[in-house]
Biotite code that builds the C-alpha atoms (Angstrom):
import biotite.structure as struc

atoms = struc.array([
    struc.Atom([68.183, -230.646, 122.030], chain_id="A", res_id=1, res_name="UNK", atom_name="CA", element="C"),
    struc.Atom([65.248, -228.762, 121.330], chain_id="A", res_id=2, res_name="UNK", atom_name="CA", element="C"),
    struc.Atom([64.108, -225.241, 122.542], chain_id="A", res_id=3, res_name="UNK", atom_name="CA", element="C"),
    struc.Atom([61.167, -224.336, 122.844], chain_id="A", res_id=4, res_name="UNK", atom_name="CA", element="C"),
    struc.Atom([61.740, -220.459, 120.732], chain_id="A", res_id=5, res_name="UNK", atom_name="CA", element="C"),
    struc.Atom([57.927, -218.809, 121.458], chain_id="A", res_id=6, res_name="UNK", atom_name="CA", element="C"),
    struc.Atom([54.774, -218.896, 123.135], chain_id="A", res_id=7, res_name="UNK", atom_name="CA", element="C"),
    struc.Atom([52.277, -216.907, 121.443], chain_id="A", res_id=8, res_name="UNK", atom_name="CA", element="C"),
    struc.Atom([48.512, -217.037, 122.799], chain_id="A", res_id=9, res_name="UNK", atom_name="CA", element="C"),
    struc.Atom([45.997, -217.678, 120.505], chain_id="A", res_id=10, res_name="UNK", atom_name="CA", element="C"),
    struc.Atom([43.710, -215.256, 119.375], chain_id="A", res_id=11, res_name="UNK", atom_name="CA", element="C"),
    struc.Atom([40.881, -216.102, 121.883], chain_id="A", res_id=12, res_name="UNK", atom_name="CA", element="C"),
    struc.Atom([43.039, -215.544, 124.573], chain_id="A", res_id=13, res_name="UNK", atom_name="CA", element="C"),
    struc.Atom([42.047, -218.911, 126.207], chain_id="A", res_id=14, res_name="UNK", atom_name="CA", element="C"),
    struc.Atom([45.300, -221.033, 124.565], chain_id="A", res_id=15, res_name="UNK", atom_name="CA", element="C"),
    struc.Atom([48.552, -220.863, 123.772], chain_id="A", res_id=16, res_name="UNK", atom_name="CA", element="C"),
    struc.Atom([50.614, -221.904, 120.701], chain_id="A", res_id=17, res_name="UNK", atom_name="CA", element="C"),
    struc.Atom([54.008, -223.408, 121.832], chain_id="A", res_id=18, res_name="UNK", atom_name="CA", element="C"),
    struc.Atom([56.886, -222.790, 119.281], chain_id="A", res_id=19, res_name="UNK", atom_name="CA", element="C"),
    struc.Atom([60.021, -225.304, 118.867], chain_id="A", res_id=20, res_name="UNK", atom_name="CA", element="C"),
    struc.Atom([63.453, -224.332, 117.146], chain_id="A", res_id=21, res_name="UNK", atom_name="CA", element="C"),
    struc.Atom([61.179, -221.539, 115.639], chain_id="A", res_id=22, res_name="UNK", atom_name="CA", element="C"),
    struc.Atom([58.172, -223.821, 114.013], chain_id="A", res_id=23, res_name="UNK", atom_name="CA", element="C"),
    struc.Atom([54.979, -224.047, 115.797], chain_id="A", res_id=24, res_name="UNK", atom_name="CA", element="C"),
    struc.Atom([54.856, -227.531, 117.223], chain_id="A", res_id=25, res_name="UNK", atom_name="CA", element="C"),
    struc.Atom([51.810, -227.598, 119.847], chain_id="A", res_id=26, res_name="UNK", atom_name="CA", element="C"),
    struc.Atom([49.215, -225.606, 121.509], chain_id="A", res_id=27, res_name="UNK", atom_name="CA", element="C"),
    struc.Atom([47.758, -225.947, 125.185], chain_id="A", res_id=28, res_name="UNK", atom_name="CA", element="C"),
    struc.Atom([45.556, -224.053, 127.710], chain_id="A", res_id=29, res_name="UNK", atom_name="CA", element="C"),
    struc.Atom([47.550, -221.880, 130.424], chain_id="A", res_id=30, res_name="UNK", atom_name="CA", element="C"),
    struc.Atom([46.960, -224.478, 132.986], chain_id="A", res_id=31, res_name="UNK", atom_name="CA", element="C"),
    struc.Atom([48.993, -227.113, 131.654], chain_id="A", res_id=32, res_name="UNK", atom_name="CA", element="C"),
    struc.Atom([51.678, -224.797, 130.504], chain_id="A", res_id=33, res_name="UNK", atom_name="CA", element="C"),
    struc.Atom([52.023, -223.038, 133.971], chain_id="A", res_id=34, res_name="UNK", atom_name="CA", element="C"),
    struc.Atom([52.004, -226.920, 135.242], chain_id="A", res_id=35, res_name="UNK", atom_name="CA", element="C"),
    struc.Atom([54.490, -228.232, 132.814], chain_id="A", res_id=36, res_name="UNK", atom_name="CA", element="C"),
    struc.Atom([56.815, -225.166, 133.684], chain_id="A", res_id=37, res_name="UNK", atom_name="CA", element="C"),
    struc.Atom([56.782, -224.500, 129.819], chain_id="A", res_id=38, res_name="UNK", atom_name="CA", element="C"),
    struc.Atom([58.608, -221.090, 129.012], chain_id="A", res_id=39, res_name="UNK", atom_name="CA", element="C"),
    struc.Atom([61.042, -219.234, 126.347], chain_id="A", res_id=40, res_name="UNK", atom_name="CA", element="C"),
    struc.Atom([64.289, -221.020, 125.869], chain_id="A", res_id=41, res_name="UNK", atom_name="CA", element="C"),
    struc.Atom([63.872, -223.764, 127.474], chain_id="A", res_id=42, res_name="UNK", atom_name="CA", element="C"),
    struc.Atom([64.956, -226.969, 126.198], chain_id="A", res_id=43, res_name="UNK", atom_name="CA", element="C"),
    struc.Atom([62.497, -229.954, 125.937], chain_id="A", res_id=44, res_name="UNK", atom_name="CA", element="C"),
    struc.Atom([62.919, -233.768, 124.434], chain_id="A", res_id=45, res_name="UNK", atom_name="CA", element="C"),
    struc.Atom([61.229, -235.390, 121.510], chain_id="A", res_id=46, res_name="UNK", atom_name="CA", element="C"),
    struc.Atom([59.519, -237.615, 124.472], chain_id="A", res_id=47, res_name="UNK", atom_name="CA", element="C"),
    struc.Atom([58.152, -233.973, 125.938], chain_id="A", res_id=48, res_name="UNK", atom_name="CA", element="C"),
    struc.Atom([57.208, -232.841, 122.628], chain_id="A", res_id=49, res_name="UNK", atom_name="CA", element="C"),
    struc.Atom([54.983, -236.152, 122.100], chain_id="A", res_id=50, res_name="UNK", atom_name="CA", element="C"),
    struc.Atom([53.565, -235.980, 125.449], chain_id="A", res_id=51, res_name="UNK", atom_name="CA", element="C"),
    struc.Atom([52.300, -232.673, 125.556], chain_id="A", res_id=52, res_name="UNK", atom_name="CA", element="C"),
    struc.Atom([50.936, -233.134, 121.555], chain_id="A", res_id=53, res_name="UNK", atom_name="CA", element="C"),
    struc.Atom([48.616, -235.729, 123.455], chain_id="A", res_id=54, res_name="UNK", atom_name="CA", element="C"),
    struc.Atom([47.817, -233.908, 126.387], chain_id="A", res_id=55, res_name="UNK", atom_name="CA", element="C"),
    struc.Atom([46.969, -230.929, 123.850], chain_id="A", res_id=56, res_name="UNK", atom_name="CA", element="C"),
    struc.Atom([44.333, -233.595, 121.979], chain_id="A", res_id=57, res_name="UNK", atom_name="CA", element="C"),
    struc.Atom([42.805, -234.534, 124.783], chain_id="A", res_id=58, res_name="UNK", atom_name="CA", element="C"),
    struc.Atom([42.365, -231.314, 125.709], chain_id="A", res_id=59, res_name="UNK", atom_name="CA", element="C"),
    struc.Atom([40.269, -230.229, 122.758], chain_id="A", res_id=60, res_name="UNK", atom_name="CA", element="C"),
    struc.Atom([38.414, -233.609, 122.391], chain_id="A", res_id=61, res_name="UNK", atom_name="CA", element="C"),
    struc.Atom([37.225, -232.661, 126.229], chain_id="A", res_id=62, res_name="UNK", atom_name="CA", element="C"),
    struc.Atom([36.151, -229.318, 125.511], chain_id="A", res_id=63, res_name="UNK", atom_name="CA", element="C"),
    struc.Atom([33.782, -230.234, 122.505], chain_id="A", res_id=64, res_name="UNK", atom_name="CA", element="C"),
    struc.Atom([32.249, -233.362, 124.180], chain_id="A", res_id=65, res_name="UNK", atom_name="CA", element="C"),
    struc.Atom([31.801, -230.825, 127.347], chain_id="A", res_id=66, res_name="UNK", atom_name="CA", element="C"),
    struc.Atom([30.046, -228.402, 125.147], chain_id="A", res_id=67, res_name="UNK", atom_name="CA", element="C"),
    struc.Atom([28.050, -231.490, 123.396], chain_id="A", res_id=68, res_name="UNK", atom_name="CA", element="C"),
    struc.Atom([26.851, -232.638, 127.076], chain_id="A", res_id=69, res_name="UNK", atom_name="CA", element="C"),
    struc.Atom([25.951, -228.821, 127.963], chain_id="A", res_id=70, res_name="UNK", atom_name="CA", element="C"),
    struc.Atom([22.550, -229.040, 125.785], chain_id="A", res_id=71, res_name="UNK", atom_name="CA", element="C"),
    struc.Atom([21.461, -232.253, 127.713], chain_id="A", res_id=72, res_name="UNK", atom_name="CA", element="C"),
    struc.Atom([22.943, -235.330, 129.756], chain_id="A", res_id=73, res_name="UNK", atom_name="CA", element="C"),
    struc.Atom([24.344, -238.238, 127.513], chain_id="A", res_id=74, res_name="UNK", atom_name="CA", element="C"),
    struc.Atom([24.524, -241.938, 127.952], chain_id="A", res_id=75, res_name="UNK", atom_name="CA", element="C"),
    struc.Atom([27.975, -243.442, 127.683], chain_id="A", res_id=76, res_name="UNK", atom_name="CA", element="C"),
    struc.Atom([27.305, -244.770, 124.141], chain_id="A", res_id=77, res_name="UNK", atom_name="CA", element="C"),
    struc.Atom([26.189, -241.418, 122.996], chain_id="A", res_id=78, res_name="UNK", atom_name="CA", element="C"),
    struc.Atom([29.257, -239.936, 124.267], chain_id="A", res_id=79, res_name="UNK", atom_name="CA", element="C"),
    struc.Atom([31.328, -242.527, 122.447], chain_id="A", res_id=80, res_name="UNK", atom_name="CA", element="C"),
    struc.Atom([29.344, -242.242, 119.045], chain_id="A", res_id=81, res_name="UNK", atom_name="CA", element="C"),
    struc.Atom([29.964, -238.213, 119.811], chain_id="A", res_id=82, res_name="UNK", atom_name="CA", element="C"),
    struc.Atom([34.047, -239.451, 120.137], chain_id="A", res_id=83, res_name="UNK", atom_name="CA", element="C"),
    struc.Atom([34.050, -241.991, 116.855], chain_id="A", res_id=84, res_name="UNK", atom_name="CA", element="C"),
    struc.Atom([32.354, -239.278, 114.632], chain_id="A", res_id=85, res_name="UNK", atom_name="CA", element="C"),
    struc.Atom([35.666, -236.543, 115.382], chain_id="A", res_id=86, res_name="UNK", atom_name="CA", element="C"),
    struc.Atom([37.462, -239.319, 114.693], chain_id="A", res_id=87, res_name="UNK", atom_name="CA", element="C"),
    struc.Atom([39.127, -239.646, 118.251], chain_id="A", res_id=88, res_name="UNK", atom_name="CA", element="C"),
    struc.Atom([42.263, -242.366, 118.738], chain_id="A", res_id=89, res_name="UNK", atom_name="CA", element="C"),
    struc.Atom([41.266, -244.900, 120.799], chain_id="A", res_id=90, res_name="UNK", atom_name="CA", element="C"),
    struc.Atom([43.509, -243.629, 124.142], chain_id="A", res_id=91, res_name="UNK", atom_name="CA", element="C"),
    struc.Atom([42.300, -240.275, 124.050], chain_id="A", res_id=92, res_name="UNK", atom_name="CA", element="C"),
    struc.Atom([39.056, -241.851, 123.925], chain_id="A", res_id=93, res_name="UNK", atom_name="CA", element="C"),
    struc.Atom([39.797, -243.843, 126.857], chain_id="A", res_id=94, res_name="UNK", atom_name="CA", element="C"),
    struc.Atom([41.180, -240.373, 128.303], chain_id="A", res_id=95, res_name="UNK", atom_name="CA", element="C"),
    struc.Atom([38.453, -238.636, 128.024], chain_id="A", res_id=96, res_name="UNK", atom_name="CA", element="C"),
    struc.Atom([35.427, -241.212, 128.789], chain_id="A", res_id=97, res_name="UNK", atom_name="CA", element="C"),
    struc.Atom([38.066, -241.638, 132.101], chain_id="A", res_id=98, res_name="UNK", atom_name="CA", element="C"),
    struc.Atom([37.764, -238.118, 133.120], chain_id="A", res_id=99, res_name="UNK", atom_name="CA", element="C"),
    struc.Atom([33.654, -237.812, 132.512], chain_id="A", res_id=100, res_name="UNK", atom_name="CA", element="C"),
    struc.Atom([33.128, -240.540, 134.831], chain_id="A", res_id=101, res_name="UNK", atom_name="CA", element="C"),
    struc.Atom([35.880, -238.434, 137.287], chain_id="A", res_id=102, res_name="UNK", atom_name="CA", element="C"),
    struc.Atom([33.979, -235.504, 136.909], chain_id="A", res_id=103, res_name="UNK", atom_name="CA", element="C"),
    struc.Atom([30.329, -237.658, 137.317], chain_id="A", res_id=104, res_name="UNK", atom_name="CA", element="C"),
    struc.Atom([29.033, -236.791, 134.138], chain_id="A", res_id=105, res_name="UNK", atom_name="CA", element="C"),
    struc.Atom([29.062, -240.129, 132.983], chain_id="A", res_id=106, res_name="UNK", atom_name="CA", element="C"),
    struc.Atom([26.319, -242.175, 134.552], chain_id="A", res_id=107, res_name="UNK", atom_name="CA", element="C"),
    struc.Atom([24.143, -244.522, 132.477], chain_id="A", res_id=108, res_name="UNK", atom_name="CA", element="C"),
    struc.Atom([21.756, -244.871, 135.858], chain_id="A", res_id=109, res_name="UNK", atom_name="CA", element="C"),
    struc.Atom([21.747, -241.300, 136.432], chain_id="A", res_id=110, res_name="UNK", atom_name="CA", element="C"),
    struc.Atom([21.029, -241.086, 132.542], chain_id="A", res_id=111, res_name="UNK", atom_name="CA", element="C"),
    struc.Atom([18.098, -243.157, 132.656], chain_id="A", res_id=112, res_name="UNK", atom_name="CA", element="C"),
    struc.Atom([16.217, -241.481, 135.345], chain_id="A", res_id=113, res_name="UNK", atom_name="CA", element="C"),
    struc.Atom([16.495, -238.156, 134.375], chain_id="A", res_id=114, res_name="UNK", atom_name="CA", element="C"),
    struc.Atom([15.329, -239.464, 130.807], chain_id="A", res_id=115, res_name="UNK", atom_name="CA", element="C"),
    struc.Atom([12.093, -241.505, 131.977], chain_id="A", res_id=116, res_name="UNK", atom_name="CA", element="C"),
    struc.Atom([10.919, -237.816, 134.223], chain_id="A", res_id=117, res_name="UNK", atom_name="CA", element="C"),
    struc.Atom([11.551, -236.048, 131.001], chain_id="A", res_id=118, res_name="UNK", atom_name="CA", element="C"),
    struc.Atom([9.135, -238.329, 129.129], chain_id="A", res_id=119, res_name="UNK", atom_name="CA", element="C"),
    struc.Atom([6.678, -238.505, 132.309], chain_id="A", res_id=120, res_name="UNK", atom_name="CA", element="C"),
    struc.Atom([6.772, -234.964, 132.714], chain_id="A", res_id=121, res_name="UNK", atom_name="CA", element="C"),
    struc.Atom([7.119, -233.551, 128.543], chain_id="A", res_id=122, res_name="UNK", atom_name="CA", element="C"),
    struc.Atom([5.902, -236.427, 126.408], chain_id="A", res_id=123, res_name="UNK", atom_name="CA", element="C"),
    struc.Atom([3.936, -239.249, 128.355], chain_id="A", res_id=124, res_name="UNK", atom_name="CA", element="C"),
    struc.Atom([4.084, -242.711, 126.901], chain_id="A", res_id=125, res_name="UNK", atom_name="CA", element="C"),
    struc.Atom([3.962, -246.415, 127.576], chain_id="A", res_id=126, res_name="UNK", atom_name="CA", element="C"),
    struc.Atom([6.894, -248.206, 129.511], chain_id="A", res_id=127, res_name="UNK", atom_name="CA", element="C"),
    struc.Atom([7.469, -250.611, 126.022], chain_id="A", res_id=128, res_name="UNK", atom_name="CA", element="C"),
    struc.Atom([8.203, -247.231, 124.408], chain_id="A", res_id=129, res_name="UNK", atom_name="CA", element="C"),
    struc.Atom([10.504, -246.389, 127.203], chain_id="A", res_id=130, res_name="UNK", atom_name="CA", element="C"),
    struc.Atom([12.481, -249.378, 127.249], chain_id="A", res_id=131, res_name="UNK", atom_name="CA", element="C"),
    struc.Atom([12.897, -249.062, 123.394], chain_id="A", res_id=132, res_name="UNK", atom_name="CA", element="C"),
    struc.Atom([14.279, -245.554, 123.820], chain_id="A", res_id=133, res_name="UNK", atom_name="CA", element="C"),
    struc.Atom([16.555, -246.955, 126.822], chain_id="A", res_id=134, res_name="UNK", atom_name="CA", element="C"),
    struc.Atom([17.969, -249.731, 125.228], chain_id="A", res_id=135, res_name="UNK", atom_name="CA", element="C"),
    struc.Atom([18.940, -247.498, 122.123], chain_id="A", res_id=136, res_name="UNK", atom_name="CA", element="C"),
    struc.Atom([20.902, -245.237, 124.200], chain_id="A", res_id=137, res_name="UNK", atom_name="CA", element="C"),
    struc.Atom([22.624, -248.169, 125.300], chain_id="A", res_id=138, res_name="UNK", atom_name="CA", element="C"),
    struc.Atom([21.714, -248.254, 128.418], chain_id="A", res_id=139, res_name="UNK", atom_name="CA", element="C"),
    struc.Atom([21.423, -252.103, 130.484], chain_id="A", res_id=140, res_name="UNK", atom_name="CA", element="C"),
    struc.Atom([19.017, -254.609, 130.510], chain_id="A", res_id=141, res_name="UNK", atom_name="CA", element="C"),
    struc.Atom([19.284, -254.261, 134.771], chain_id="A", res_id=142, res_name="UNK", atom_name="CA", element="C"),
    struc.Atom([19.389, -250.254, 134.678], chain_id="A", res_id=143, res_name="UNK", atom_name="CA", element="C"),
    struc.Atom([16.242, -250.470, 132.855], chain_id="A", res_id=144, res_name="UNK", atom_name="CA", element="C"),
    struc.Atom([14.834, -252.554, 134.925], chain_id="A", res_id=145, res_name="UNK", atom_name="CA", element="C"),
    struc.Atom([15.871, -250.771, 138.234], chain_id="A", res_id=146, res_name="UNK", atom_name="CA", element="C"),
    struc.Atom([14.675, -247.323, 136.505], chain_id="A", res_id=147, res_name="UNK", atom_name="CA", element="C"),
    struc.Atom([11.013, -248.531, 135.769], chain_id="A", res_id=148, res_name="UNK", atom_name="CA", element="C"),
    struc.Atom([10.677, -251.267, 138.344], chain_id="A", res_id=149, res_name="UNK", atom_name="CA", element="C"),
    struc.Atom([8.144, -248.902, 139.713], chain_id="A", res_id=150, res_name="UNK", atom_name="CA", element="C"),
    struc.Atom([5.750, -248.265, 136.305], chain_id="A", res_id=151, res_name="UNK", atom_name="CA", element="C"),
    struc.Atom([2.924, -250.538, 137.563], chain_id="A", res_id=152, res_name="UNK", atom_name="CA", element="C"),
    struc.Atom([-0.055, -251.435, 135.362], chain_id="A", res_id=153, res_name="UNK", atom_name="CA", element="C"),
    struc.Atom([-2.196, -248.673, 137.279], chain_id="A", res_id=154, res_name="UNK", atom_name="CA", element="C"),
    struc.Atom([0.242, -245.856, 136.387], chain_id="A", res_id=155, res_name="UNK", atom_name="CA", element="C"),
    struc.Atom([0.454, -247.299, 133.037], chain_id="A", res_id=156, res_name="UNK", atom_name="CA", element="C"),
    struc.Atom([-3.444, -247.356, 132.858], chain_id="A", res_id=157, res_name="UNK", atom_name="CA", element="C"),
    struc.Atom([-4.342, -243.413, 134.194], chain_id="A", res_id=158, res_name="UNK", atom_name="CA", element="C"),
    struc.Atom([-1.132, -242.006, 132.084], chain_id="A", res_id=159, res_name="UNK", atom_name="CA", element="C"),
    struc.Atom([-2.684, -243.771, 129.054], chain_id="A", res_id=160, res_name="UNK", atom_name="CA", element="C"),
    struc.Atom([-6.397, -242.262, 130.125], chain_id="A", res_id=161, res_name="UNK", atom_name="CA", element="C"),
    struc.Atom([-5.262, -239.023, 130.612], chain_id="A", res_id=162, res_name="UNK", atom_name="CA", element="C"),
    struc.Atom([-3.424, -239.189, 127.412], chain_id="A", res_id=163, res_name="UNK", atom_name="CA", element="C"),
    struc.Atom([-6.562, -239.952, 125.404], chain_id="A", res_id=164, res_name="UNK", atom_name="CA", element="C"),
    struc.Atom([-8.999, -237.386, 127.317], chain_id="A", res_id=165, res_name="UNK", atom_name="CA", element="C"),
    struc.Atom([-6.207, -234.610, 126.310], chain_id="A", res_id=166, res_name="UNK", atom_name="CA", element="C"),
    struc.Atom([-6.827, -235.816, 122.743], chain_id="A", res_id=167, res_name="UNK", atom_name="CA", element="C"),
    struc.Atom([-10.734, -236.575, 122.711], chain_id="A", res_id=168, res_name="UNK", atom_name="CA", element="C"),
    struc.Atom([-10.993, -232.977, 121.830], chain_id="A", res_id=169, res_name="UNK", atom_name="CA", element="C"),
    struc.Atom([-9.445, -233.210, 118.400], chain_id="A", res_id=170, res_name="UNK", atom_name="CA", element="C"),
    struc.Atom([-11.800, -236.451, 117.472], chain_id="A", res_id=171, res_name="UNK", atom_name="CA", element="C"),
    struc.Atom([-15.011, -235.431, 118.983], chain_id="A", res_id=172, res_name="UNK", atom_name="CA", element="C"),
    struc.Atom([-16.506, -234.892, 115.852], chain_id="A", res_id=173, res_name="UNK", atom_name="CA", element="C"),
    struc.Atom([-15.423, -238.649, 115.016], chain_id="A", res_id=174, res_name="UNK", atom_name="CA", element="C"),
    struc.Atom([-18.533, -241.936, 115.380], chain_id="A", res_id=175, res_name="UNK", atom_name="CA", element="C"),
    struc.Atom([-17.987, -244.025, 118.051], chain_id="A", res_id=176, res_name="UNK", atom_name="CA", element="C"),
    struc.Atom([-15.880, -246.687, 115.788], chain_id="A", res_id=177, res_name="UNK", atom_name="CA", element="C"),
    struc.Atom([-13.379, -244.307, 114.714], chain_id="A", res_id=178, res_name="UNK", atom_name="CA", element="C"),
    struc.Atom([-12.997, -242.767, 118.055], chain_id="A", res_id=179, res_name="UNK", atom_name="CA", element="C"),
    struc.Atom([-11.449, -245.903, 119.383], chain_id="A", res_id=180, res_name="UNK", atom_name="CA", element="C"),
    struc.Atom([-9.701, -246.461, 116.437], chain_id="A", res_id=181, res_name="UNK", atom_name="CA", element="C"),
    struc.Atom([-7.794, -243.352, 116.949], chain_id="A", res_id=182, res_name="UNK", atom_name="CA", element="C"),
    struc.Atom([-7.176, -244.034, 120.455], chain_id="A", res_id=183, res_name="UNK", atom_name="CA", element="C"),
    struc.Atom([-6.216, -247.460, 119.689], chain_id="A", res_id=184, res_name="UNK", atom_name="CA", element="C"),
    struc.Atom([-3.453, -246.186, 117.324], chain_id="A", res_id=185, res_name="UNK", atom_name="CA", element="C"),
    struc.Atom([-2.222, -243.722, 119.127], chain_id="A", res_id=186, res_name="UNK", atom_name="CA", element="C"),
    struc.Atom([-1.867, -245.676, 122.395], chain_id="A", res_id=187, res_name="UNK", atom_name="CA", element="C"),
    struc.Atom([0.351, -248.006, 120.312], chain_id="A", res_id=188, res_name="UNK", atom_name="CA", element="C"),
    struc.Atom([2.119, -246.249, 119.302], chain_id="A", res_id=189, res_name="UNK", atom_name="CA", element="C"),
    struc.Atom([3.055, -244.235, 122.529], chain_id="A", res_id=190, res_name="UNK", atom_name="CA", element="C"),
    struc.Atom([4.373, -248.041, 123.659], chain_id="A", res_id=191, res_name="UNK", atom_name="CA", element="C"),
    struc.Atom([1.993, -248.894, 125.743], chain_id="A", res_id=192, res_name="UNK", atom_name="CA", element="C"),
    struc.Atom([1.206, -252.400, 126.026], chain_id="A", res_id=193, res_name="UNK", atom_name="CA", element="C"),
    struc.Atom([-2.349, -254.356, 124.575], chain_id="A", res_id=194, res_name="UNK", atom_name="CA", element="C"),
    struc.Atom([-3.899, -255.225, 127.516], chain_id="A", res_id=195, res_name="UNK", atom_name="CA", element="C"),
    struc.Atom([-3.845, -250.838, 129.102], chain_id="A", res_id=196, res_name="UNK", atom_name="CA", element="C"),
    struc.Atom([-4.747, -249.604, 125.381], chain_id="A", res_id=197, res_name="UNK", atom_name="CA", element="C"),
    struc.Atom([-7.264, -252.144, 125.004], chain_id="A", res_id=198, res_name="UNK", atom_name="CA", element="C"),
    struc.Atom([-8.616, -251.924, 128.825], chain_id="A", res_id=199, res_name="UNK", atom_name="CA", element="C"),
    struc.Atom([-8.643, -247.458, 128.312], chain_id="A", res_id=200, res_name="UNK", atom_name="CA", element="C"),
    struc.Atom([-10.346, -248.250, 124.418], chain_id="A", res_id=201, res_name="UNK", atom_name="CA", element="C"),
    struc.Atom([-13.077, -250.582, 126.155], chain_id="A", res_id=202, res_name="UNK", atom_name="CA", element="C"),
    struc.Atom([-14.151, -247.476, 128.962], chain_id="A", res_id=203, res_name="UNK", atom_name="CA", element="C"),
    struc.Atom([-13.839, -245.350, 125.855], chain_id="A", res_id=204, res_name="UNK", atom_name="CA", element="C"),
    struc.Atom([-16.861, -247.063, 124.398], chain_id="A", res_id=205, res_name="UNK", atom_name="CA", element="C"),
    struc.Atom([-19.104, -247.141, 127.066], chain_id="A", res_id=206, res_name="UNK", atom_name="CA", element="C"),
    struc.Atom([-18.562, -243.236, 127.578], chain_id="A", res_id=207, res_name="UNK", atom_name="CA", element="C"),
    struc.Atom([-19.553, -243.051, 124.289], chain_id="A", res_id=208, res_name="UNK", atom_name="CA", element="C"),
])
């Protein structure tokens, strides 16, 4: 049978390298070894061996998509386009996406929130825009829904005025036509719908 010959730790002290019949066969973090019962001459099956090469997989896939959600929350299908580009097998995948939603840092509602105050409070723009941005995160038709059930044509309608007095500064030295051509444009595209840009356009004019 097997035996498991060394157990070196790795050179940033975090891991260990587990050696078998004097080859290096798998690595893992303390916790699992300690858990495992792993130690110096101690004999281990094939079946062992292959479990704790997965367990070690999983391990590492965890760590990088825990560093890739320290910068900012992800939605689910971020996370899994994260797991397809390093090439992840489809259980670890599973294992991992399993343990994120353990942990509660999977949450596509969550997700969604946090991402409609961070527009709201860095980068105001129109609820089309918003669902746009929602939808290619991969985030529901009813999550969506639920998230800005409460962006009413009046909110719509100040955020897009305040937007275009924070600009009217830049285009002051514009005529009247190409004023509201400008904030036309730019309404669009911040995604919000006709009917605000072309209501905050029309009191535009008569300030004019």
């Amino acid at each position: 049978m097997p035996l498991i010959t060394q157990i070196k730790t790795q050179k940033n002290n975090k891991r260990l390298n587990v050696f078998v019949d004097g080859k290096f066969a798998f690595g893992l973090d303390a916790e699992t070894l300690l858990k495992e019962g792993l130690k110096e001459n101690l004999e281990i099956t094939q079946q062992e061996i292959e479990k704790l090469i997965k367990e070690n997989e999983f391990q590492k896939i965890l760590e990088k998509v825990l560093r890739f959600l320290s910068y900012r929350p992800r939605s689910q299908k971020e996370i899994l386009g994260f797991l397809v580009k390093k090439q992840t097998g489809g259980e670890t995948e599973k294992m991992v996406v399993g343990k994120l939603k353990d942990l509660g840092m999977v949450n596509d509602l969550e997700f969604a929130k946090w991402w409609v105050e961070q527009r709201k409070t860095f980068r105001p723009t129109g609820k089309r825009l918003l669902v746009t941005e929602l939808q290619q995160k991969g985030i529901s038709k009813e999550i969506i829904e639920q998230v800005l059930a409460e962006r009413d044509y009046p909110e719509e309608l100040e955020t897009a005025s305040q937007l275009v007095e924070k600009r009217k500064r830049k285009w002051e030295n514009l005529p009247p036509d190409k004023l509201k051509k400008k904030a036309f444009e730019f309404l669009m595209q911040r995604g919000f719908d006709y009917e605000v840009v072309k209501e905050v356009v029309a009191k535009l004019g008569k300030k004019e």
